[in-house]
N, C-alpha and C positions, 0 to 999 in steps of 0.2 A: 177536198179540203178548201178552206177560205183562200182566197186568191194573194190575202195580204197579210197571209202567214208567215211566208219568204221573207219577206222585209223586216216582218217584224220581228225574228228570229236575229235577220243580219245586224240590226242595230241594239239588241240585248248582247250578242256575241261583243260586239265592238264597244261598247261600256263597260261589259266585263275584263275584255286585255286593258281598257284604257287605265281600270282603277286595279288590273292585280294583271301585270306583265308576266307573273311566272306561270301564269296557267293558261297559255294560249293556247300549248299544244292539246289540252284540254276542250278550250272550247273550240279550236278547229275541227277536231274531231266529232264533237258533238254537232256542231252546226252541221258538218259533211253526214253525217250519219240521219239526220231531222229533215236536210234538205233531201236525201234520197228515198225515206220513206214518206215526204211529200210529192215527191216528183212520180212515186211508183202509184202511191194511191190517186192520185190527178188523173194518172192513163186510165183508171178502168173507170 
């Protein structure tokens, strides 16, 4: 995966709680879920 995928994932995530506070646990979730199928496909 692109190296500056991570980032650019965590600053979509943090625009989306800034503009709609009710769906963080939302996109915590999603972020946690994007960053570990980026983390898995990185090792091999």
């Amino acid at each position: 995966m692109h190296p500056m995928m991570t980032p650019l994932i965590s600053i979509i995530a943090g625009v989306l709680v800034l503009i709609y506070p009710k769906i963080l646990n939302y996109v915590v979730a999603i972020y946690l879920i994007l960053f570990g199928i980026i983390e898995i496909f990185s090792k091999s």
